[in-house]
C-alpha positions in Angstrom: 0.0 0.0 0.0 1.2 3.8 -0.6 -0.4 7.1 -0.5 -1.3 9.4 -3.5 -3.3 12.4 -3.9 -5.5 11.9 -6.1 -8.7 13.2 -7.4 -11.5 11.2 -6.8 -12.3 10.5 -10.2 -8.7 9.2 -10.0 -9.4 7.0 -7.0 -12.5 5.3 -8.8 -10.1 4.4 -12.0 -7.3 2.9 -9.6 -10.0 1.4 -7.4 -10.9 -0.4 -10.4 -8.2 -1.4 -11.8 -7.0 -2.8 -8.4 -10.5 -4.9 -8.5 -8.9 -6.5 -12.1 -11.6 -4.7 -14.3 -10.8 -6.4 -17.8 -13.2 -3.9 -19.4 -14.1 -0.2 -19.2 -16.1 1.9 -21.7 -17.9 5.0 -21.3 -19.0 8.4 -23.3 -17.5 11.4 -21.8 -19.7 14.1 -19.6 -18.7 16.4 -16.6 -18.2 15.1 -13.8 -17.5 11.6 -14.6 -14.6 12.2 -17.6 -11.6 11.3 -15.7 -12.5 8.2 -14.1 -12.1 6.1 -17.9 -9.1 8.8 -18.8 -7.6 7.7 -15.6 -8.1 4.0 -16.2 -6.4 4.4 -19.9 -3.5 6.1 -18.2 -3.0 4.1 -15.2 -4.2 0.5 -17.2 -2.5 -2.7 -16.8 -2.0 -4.5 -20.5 -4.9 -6.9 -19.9 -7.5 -4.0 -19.8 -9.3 -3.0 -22.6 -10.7 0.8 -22.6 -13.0 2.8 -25.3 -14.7 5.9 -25.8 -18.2 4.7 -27.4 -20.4 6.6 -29.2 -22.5 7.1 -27.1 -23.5 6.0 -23.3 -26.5 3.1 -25.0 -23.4 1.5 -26.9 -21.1 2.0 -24.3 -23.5 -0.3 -21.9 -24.1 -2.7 -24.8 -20.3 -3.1 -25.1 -20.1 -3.5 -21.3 -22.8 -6.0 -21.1 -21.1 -8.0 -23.9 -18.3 -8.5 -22.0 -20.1 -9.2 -18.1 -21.8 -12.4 -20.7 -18.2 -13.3 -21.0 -17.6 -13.7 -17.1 -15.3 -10.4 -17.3 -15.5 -7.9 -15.0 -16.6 -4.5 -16.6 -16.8 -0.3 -15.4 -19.4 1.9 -17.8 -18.7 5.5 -17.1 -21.3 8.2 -17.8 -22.6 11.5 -16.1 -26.6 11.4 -14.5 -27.8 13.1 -18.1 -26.2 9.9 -19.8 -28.1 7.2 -17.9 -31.2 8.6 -19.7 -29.8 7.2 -23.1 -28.3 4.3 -21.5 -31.5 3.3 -19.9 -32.7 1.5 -22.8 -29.9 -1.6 -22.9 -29.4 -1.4 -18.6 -33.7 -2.1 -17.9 -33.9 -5.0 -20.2 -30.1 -6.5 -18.7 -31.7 -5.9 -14.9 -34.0 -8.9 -16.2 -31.2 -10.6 -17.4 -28.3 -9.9 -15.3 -24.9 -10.6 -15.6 -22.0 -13.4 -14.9 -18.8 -11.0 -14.2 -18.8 -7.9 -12.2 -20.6 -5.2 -14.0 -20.1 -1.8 -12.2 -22.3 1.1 -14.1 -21.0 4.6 -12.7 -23.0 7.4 -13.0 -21.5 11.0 -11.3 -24.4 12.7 -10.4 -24.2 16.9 -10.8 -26.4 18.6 -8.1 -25.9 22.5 -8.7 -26.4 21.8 -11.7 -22.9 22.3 -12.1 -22.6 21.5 -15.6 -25.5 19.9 -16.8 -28.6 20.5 -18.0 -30.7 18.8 -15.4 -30.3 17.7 -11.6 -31.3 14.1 -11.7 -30.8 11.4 -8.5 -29.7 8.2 -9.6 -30.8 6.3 -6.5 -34.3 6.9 -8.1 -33.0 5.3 -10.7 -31.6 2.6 -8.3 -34.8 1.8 -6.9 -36.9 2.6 -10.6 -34.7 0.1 -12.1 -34.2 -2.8 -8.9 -30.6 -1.9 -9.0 -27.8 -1.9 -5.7 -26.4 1.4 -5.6 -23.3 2.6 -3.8 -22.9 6.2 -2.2 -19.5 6.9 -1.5 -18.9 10.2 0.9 -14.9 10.5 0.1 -12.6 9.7 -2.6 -10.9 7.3 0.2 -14.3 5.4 0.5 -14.7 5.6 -3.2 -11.3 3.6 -4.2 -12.5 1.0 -1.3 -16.5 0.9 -2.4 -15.8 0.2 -6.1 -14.2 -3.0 -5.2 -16.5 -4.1 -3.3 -19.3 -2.9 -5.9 -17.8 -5.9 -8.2 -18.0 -8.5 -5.4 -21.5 -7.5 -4.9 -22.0 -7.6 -8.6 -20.9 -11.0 -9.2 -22.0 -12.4 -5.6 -25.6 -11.6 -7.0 -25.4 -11.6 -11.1 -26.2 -8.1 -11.2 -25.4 -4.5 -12.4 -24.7 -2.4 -9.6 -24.6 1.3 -9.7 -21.6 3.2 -7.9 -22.8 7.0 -7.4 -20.6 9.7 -6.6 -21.5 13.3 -6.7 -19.6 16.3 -8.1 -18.0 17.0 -4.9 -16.6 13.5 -4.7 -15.6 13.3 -8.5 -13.8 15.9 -8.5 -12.4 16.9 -4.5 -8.8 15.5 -4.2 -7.6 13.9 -0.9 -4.5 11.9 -0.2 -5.8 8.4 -0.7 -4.1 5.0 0.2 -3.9 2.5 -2.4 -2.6 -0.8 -3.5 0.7 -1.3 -4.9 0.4 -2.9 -8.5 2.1 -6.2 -6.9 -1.5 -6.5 -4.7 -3.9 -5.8 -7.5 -6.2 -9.1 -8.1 -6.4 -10.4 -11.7 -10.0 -11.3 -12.6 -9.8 -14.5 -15.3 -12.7 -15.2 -16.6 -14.6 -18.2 -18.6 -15.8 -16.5 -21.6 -19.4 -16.8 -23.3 -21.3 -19.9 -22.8 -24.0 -20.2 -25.3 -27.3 -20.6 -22.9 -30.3 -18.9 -24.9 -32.6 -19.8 -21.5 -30.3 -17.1 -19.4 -29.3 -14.8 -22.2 -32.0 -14.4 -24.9 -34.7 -12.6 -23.0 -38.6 -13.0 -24.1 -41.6 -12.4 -21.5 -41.5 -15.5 -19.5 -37.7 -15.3 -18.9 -38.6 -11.8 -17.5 -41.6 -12.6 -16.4 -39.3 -15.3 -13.8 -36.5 -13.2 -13.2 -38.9 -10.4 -12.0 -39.6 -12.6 -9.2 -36.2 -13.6 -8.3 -35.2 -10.0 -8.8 -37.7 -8.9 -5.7 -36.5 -11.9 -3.8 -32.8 -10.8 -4.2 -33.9 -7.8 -3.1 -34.6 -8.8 0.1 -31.6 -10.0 0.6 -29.7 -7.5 -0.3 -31.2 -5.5 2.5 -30.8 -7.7 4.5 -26.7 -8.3 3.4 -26.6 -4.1 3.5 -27.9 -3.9 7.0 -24.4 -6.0 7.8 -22.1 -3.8 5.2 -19.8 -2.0 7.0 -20.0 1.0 5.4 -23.5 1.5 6.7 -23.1 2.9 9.9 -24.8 4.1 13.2 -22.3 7.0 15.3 -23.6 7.2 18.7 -24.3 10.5 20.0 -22.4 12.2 22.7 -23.5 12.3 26.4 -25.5 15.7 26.0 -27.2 14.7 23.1 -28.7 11.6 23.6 -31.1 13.3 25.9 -32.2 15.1 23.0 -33.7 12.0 21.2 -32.9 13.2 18.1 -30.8 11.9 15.3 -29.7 13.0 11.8 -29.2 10.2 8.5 -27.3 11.2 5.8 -25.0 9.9 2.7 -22.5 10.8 -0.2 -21.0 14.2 0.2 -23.6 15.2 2.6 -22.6 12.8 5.1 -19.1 14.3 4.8 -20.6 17.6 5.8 -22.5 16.6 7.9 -20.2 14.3 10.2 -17.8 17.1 10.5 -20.2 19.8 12.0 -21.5 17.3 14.4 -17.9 17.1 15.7 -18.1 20.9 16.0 -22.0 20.8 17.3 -21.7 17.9 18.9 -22.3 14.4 18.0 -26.0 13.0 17.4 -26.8 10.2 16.9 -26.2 9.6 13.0 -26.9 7.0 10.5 -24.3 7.1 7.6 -26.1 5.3 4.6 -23.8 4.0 1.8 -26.3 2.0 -0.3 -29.5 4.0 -0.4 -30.9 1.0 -2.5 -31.9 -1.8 -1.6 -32.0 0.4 1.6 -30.7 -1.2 5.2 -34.1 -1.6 6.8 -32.7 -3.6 9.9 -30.2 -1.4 10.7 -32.4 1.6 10.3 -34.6 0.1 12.8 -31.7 -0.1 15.1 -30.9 3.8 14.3 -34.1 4.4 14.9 -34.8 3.2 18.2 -35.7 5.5 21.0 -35.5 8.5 19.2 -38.6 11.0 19.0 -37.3 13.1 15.9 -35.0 12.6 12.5 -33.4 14.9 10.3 -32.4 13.5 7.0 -29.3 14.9 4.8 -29.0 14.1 1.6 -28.8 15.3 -2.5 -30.9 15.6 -4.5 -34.0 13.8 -3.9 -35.6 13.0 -0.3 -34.6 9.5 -0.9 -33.6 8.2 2.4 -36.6 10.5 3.9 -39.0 8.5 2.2 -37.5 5.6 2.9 -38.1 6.6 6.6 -41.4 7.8 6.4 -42.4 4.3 4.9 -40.5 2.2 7.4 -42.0 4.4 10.5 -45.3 4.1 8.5 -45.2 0.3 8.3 -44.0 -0.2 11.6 -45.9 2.2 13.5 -43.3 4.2 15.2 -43.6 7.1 16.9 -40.6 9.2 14.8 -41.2 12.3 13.3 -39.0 12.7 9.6 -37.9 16.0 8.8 -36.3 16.9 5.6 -36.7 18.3 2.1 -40.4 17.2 2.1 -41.0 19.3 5.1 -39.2 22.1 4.2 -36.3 21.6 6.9 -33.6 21.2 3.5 -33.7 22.8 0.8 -35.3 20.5 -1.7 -33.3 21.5 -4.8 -29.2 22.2 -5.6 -26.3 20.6 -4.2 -25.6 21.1 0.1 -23.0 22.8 1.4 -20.8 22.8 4.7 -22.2 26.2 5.9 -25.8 24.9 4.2 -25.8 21.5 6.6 -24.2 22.8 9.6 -27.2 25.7 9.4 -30.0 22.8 8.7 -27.9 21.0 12.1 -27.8 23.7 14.1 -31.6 24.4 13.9 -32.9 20.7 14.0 -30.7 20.5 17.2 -31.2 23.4 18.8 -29.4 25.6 21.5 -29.3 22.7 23.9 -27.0 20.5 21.5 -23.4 19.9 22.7 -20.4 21.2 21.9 -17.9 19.1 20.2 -16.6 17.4 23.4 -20.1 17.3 24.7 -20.0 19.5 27.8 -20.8 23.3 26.2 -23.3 25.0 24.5 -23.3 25.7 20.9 -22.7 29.5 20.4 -22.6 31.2 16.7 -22.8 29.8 13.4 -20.2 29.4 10.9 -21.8 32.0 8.9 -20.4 34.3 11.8 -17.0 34.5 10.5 -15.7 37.4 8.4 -16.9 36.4 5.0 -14.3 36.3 2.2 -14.6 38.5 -0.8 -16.8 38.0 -3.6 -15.9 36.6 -6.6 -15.9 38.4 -9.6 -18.5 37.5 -12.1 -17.2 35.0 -14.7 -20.0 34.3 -16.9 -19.8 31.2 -19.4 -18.7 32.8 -22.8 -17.3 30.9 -26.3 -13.2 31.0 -26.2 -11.4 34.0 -28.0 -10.5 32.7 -31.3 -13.2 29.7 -31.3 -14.2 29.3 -34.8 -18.4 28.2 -33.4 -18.4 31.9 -33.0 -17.4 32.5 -36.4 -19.8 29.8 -37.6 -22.8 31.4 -35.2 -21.9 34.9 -36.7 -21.8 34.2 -40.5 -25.7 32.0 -39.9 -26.9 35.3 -38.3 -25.4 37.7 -40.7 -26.6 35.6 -44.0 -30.4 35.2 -42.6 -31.1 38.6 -40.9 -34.3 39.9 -41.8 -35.8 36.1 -42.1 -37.8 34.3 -39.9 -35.7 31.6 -38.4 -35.2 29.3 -35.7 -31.8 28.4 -34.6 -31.8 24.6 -32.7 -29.2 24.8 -30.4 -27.3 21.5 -29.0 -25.2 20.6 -25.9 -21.5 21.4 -26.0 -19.1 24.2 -26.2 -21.6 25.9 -28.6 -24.4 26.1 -26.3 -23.0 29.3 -25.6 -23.8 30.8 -28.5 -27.1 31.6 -26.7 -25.0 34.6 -24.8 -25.7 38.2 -26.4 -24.3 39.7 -28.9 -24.9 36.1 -31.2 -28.0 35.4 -29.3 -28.3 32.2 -31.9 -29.3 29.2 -29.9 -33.4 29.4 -29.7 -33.9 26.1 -28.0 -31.8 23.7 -26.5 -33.0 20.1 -24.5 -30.4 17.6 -24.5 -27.6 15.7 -26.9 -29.5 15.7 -30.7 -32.5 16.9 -30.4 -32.4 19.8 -32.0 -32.6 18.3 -35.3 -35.8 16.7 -34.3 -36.8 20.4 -33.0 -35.9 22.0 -36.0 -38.0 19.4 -38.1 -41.1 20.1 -35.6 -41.3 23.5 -35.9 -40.6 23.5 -39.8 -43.8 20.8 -40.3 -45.9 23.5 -38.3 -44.6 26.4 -39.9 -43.3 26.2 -43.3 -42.5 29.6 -43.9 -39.8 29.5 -41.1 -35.9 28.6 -41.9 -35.0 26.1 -39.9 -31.6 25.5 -38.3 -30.8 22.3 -36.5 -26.6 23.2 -34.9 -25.0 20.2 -33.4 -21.0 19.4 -32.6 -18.8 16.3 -34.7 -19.0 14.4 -31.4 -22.4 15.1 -31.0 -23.1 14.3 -33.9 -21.6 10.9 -34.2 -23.5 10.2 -30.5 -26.8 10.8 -31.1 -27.5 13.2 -34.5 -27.4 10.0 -36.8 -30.5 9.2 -35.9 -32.4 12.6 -36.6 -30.7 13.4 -39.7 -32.3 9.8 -41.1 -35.7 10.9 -40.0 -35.2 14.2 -41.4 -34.8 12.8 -44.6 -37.4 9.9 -44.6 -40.2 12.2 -43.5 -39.2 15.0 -46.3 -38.1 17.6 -43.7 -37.2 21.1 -45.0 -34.4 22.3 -43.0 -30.8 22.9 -42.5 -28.2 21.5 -40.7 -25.4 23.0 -39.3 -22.2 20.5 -38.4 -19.9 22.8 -35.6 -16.5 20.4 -36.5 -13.7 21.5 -34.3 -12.0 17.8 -34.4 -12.9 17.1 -30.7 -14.8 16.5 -28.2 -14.3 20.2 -26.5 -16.5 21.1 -23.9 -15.3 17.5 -21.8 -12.2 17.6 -22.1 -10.9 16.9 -25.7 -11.7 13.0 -25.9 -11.5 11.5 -29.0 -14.6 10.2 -31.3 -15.1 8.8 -34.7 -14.5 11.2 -36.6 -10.4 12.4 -35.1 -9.0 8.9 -35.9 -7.5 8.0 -32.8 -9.1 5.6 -30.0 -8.7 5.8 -26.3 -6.5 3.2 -26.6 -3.9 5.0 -28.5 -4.7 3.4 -31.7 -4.5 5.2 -35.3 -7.8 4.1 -36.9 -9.5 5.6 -40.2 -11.7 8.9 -39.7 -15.5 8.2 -40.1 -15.9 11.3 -42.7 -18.9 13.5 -41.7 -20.0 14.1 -45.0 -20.2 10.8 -46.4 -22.3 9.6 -43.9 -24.4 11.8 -44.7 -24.6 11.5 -48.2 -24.9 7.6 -47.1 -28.3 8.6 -45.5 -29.2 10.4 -48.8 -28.5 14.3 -48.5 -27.5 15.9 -51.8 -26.6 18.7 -50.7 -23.6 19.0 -48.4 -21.2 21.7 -48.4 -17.4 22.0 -46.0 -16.2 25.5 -45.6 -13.9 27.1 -42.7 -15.8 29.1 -40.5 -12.6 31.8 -40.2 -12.9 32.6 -43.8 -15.8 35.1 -43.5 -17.3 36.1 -46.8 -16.9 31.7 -48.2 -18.9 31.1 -44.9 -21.5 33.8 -45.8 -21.7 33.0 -49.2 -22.3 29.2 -48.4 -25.3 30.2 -46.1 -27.2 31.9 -48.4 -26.6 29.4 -51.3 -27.1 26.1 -49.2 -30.1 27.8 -46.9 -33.0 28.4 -49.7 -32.6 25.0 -51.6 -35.7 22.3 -50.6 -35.3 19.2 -48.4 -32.8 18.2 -45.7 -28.9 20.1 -46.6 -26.0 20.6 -44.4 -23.3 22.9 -43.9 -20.1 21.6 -41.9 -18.1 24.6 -40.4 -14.4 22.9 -40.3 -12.0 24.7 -38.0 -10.0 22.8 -35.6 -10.7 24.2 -31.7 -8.3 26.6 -30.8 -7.2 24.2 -27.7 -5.7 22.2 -30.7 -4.1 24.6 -32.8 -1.1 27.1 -31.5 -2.3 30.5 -32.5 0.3 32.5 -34.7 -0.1 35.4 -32.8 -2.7 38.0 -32.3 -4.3 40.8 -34.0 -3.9 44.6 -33.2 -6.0 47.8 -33.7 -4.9 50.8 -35.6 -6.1 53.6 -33.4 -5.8 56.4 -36.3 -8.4 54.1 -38.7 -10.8 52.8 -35.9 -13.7 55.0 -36.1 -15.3 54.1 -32.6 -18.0 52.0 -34.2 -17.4 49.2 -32.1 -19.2 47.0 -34.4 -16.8 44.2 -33.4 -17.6 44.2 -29.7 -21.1 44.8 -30.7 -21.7 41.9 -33.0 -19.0 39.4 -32.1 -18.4 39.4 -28.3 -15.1 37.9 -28.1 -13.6 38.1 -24.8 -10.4 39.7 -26.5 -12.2 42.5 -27.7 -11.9 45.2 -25.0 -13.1 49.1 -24.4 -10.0 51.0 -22.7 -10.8 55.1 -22.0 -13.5 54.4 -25.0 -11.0 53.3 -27.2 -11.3 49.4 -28.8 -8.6 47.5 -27.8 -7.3 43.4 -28.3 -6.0 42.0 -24.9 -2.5 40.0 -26.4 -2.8 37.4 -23.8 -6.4 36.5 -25.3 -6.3 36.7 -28.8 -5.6 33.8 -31.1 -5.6 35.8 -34.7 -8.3 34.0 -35.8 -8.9 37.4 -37.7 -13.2 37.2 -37.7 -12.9 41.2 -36.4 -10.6 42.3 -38.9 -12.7 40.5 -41.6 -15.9 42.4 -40.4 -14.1 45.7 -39.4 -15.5 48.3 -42.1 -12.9 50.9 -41.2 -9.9 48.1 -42.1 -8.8 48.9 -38.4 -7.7 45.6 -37.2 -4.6 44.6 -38.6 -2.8 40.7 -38.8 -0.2 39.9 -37.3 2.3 39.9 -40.5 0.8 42.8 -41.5 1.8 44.7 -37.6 5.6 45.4 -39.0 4.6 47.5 -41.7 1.9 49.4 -39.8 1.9 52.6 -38.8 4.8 54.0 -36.7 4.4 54.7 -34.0 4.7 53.8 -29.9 3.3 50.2 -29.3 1.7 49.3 -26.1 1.8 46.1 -24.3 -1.2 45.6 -22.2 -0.3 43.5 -18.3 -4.1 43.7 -18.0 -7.8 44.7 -19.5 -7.7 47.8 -17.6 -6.2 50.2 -19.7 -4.9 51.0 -23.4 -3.2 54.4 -24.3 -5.9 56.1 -27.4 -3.4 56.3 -29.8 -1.3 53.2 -29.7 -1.4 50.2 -31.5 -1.6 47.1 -29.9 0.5 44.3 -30.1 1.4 40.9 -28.1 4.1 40.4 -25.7 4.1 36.3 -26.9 2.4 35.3 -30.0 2.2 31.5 -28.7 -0.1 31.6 -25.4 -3.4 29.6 -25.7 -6.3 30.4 -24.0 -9.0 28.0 -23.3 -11.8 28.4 -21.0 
């Protein structure tokens, strides 16, 4: 054993591959990226890794190889499960002979994601064990014993860490390589009574499923990792006690010590939930408070228990207003919720003093300053957004926005995503809207990735049900907005391989689109031009904007502004909203350490006022200024970088 910090994303992936995971496949979403990135770093040779499409393929891939006897991680974020859902209902029914972990970071917040979704709803929705880990210490320890679980009772299991957990680094304690446990497996043994499912296979395995069920209760009421703290001397007078699990046990734990302990029930596997042990928690106590995220899960679980059993307990929670039933807990958030429920007669933390103050009571630290989303300097989606606008103003049009990186060209001064529900729908949108009003243009925007993931799909029905509309293919050769992964159409695999490119636009002449056009999104007046050509013709026809993100690409350098030909029009600022583009004493200025010389504002400046790089030499002369900051800019220098080869990536 040794000690590493790690993040807990991190801890998950060596957790794993400690466990002998043969398998791991996954599709890419915050928070959950860097637990398969981690295992293709960190891998022994025996383990095969893959970035799938999509999360429904990545679970197909997975379950492929549990029917082998291997033992198998799927990756994905809370948004994900809703595609993978499909594949993981239907292989409850038939389960599984290796160790099949599914892990799904949930994002309460939302942090990054379009929804807040609880996946120990899903847990109990779907009949599936689910694991809660509090720490990323707990987290390298649970996911090993998620696959003994997993095997011990042929099932899927989910392992559910939050945000908080995913990403909060600790120093963890890990096995050396020399203790990890190779998994060997049988392979597939053709049974089509256990794998080929029709309704009286599930129809039988439903009933073994609720049987296990009850077992698994029972089994969980004996895990270690459910726990009951006694409470110290002061408060067990007070008959109350506090559940709790995940990150919120974390919080919660730790103002107790600082309150004073009461009685608390950590729970680590909300589903099937430790009824015994609950009972044990719960007796002699007048009054609960339960501590959780997102959904009153463990509340409810309560309620029905005290219910059934007819004890004399009163539940408090988010169903009765005593937590806030929506976004993720805090420290300050729990120890607020604590020091009510417990009152002015709780202990201190050795038990003996009376709680005075709240944490809220210290100085507070200074605010932030506002950082709102925005599309990088230099990012060609803005050029892309800017040239759609500019070529269909005056028209009535909708714009079908996506989820990535160009989600954000909803922000003002492009204002260009109309709608916006999850990964590919705007192209089913965009075909909606069109059938019920023909006289609008209809844009449908989605990402390469995205596209590959779940756009396939759409653009098929576009074209079997005669849809008129256009759609617009953002292809910056990357997954961005997650971190860069790879997909189909970059030519490289998680695994390091070289493979061939799938080429966007002959799939899509494969599906039966006659009309495809590729232009760079940089190059201004081609881009415009190809709008208003490709735009007006009938049927489904697509534009694919190809410029490589500016994360990929080192910039040459960056533009400058000729203060003696800018007229003050600020059109640039106005129309583009790049962050590099900045007012100083009312004059426009480009902040070097921002700007890539992608060259869009010098292409739409009508005064010629923005000059290139290679062009800066033979400028004007002149003093040149070299901005430290965004705060100032002399009126009648020109500016110019202090390093042409920074990158800037948000």
């Amino acid at each position: 054993m040794h000690k590493e910090f790690l993040m807990g994303n991190e801890a998950i992936a060596l957790g794993a591959i400690a466990a002998g995971v043969n398998l791991v496949s996954g599709y890419p979403g915050t928070p959950s990226s860097e637990v398969l990135e981690t295992v293709a770093k960190r891998r022994t040779s025996d383990i095969y890794v893959e970035w799938s499409v999509n999360e429904k393929a990545a679970m197909e891939v997975a379950s492929g190889a549990a029917y082998t006897g291997a033992r198998c991680m799927v990756t994905m974020k809370q948004v994900g499960l809703n595609v993978a859902s499909d594949p993981l209902m239907s292989l409850e029914y038939i389960g599984v002979k290796g160790g099949m972990v599914v892990l799904v970071a949930d994002d309460p917040g939302p942090v990054s994601s379009q929804t807040e979704q609880d996946t120990r709803c899903f847990a109990g929705f779907s009949k599936l064990p689910c694991f809660d880990p509090s720490d990323p210490q707990e987290a390298y320890e649970m996911v090993q014993e998620a696959f003994e679980y997993s095997e011990q009772y042929g099932t899927p299991v989910f392992l559910r860490p939050t945000t908080r957990v995913c990403h909060g680094y600790a120093s963890i304690t890990v096995k050396d390589e020399t203790e990890y446990q190779p998994h060997r497996f049988e392979g597939f043994v053709k049974d089509t009574g256990r794998w080929v499912i029709f309704p009286r296979l599930s129809y039988q395995n439903h009933i073994k499923i609720e049987a296990r069920n009850v077992k698994l209760a029972e089994d969980f009421s004996k895990y270690s990792r459910n726990r009951i703290y006694p409470a110290c001397e002061r408060n067990q007078k007070l008959k109350k006690g506090v559940v709790s699990g995940g990150i919120s046990f974390t919080y919660a734990i730790e103002t107790l010590e600082h309150l004073g302990m009461a009685r608390l029930f950590k729970v680590s596997t909300p589903h099937p939930f430790p009824e015994k042990l609950a009972l044990e928690f719960l007796d002699g106590l007048e009054e609960v408070l339960c501590i959780e995220e997102l959904d009153p899960v463990l509340e409810r679980e309560l309620n029905y228990l005290c219910g059934r059993r007819h004890l004399p307990v009163r539940i408090y929670g988010k169903l009765t207003g005593h937590v806030k039933n929506a976004g993720e807990n805090s420290r300050d958030s729990v120890h607020n919720d604590l020091l009510q429920f417990l009152g002015a007669d709780a202990g201190s933390g050795n038990g003996t003093a009376a709680v005075t103050g709240d944490l809220s009571a210290a100085p507070a630290p200074p605010a932030l300053p506002a950082r709102p989303p925005v599309l990088c300097a230099g990012c060609p989606h803005r050029a892309s957004f800017y040239a759609v606008k500019t070529a269909m103003k005056g028209r009535k049009t909708v714009f079908c926005g996506d989820i990535g990186c160009y989600t954000l060209g909803n922000a003002m001064p492009l204002d260009m995503v109309d709608t916006c529900l999850c990964m590919g729908a705007g192209l089913g949108i965009a075909q909606g809207i069109g059938h019920m009003e023909p006289d609008t243009a209809c844009f449908a925007f989605v990402g390469d990735s995205t596209f590959f993931a779940s756009a396939i799909t759409g653009v098929v029905n576009a074209v079997y049900n005669q849809a008129n509309m256009t759609l617009i293919i953002l292809d910056n050769s990357t997954t961005a907005m997650t971190g860069h992964q790879p997909h189909p159409g970059t030519g490289q695999t998680m695994m390091g391989e070289i493979v061939q490119k799938i080429n966007i636009e002959s799939v899509l002449r494969g599906i039966g689109l006659t009309v495809v056009e590729t232009v760079n999104p940089l190059d201004y007046q081609a881009s415009l031009e190809c709008v208003k050509q490709t735009a007006d013709k009938p049927g489904v026809k697509a534009i694919i904007f190809k410029s490589p993100c500016i994360a990929l690409t080192r910039p040459s350098g960056s533009m400058s502004v000729d203060s003696r030909k800018c007229t003050g029009c600020r059109k640039c600022i106005r129309e583009l909203g790049c962050p590099a583009l900045i007012l100083s004493e009312g004059r426009v200025c480009i902040d070097s350490s921002l700007c890539t010389g992608c060259s869009l504002c010098a292409q739409i400046c009508p005064a010629d006022a923005v000059c290139s790089p290679k062009s800066r030499a033979s400028g004007p002369a002149g003093d040149t200024f070299i901005p430290q900051d965004n705060s100032s800019c002399p009126a009648d220098d020109i500016c110019h970088p202090a390093d042409q080869g920074g990158v800037h990536n948000e």
